[in-house]
C-alpha positions in Angstrom: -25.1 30.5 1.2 -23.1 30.5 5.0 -19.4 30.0 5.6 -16.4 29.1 3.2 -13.7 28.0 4.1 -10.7 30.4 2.5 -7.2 29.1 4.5 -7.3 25.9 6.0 -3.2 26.3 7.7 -3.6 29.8 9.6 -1.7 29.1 12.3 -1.2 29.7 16.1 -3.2 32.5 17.5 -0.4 34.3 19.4 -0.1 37.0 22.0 -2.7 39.4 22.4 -0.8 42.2 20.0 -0.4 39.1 17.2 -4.4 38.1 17.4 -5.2 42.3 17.2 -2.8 42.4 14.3 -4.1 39.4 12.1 -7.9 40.4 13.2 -6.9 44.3 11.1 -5.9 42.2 9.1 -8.9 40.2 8.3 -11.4 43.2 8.9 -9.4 44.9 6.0 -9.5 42.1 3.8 -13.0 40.3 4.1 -14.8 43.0 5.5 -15.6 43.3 9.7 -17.7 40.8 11.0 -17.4 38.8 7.6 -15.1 36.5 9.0 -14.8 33.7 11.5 -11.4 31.3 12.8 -13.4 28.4 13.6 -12.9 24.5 12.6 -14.8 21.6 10.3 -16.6 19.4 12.6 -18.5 16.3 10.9 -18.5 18.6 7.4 -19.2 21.6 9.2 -17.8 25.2 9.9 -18.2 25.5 13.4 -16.9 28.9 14.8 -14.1 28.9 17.5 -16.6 29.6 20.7 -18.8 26.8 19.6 -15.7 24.4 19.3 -15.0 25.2 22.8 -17.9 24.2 23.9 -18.2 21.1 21.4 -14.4 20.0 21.2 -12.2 21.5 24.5 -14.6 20.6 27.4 -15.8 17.4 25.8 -12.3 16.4 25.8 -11.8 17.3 29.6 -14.8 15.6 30.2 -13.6 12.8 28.8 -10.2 12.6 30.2 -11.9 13.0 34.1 -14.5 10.3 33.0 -11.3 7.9 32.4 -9.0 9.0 35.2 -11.1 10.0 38.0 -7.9 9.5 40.3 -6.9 12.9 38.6 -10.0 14.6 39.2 -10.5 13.9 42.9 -6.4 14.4 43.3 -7.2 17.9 41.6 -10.1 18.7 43.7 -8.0 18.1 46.8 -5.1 20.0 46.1 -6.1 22.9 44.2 -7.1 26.2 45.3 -6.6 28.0 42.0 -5.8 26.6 39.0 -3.3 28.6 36.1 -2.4 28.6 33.2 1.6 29.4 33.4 1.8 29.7 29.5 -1.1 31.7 28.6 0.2 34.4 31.6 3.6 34.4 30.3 3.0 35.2 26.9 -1.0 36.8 26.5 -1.8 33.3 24.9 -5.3 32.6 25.2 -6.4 30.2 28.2 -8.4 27.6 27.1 -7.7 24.7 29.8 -8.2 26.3 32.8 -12.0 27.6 31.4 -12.9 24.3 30.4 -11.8 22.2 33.5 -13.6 25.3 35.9 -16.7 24.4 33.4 -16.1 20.8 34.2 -16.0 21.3 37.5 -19.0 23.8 37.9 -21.3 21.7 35.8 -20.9 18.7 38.0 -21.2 21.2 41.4 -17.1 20.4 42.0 -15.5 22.3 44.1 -11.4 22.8 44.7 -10.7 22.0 48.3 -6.8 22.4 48.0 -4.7 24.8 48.9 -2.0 25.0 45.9 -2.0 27.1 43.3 -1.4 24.0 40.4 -0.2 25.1 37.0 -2.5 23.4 34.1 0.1 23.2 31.1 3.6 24.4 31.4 6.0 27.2 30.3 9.3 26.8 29.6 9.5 23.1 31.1 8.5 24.3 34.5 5.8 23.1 36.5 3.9 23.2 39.4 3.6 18.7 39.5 3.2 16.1 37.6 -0.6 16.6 37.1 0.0 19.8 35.6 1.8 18.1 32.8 -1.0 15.0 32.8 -4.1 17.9 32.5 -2.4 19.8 29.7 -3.9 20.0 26.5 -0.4 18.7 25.1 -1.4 15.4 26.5 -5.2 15.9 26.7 -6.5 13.4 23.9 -8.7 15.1 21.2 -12.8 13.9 21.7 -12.7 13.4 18.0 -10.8 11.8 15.8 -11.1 8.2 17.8 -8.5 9.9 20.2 -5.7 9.7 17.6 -4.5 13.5 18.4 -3.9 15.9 21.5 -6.3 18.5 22.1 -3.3 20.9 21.5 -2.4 19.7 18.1 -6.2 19.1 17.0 -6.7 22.8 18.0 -3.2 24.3 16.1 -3.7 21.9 13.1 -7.4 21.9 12.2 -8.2 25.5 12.7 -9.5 27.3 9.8 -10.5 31.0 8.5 -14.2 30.8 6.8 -15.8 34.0 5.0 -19.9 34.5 5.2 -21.1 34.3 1.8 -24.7 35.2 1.0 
């Protein structure tokens, strides 16, 4: 049969010791490796790591299509980039992935010398570009850019089972 979709609302991942926790928690009640967090796409269950690829980048890739100025001010000041929120809190770093992807795919390399901050925690900073590059302001690839990649990614994820 393939996936069904069994909570539609589940929620913000968490810290590391919250995403082991609710993982038990699925193993116990659907059975390990019976269950996927993941999202509909055009009818479809697509599973989280496919998403990424499908939904996150795209967006990036989108948003450095439109503001090049961004891209080539990123490429000169960066060394590293970081993501301040997912270090404070064991959050899962999906931004700085997808830009490095963005960035290795087009043979891009950072030329800077800054550490700059992609997101922010706690209203600090590293710039102004590190609020302009995170997903909070990011818009969605689908959805005719109507949503942020941030609350595309909280709002529309799903849990699935595998039924055969």
């Amino acid at each position: 049969m393939g996936w069904k979709i069994v909570n539609r609302k589940i929620g913000r991942a968490g810290s590391l010791k919250q995403r082991v926790q609710k993982q038990r928690e699925f193993d116990i009640k659907y059975g390990a490796d019976n269950w996927a967090i993941g999202y509909v796409i055009d009818g479809e269950f697509i599973e989280q790591d496919i998403a990424i690829e499908q939904v996150y980048y795209q967006s990036y890739f989108d948003y450095f299509s439109k503001y090049p100025d961004d891209l080539e001010a990123l490429l000169n000041l960066a060394k590293v980039l970081r993501n301040p929120h997912a270090e404070a809190t064991t959050g899962v770093d999906l931004q700085v992935p997808a830009i490095q992807k963005y960035l290795n795919e087009h043979n891009l390399t950072l030329k800077g010398n800054q550490v700059v901050d992609i997101g922010t925690w706690q209203g600090e900073r590293s710039r102004a570009m590190s609020v302009r590059l995170s997903p909070l302001h990011i818009k969605c690839c689908l959805g005719g850019g109507k949503m942020t990649l941030e609350a595309w990614w909280q709002k529309k994820k799903c849990l699935a089972i595998w039924e055969s």
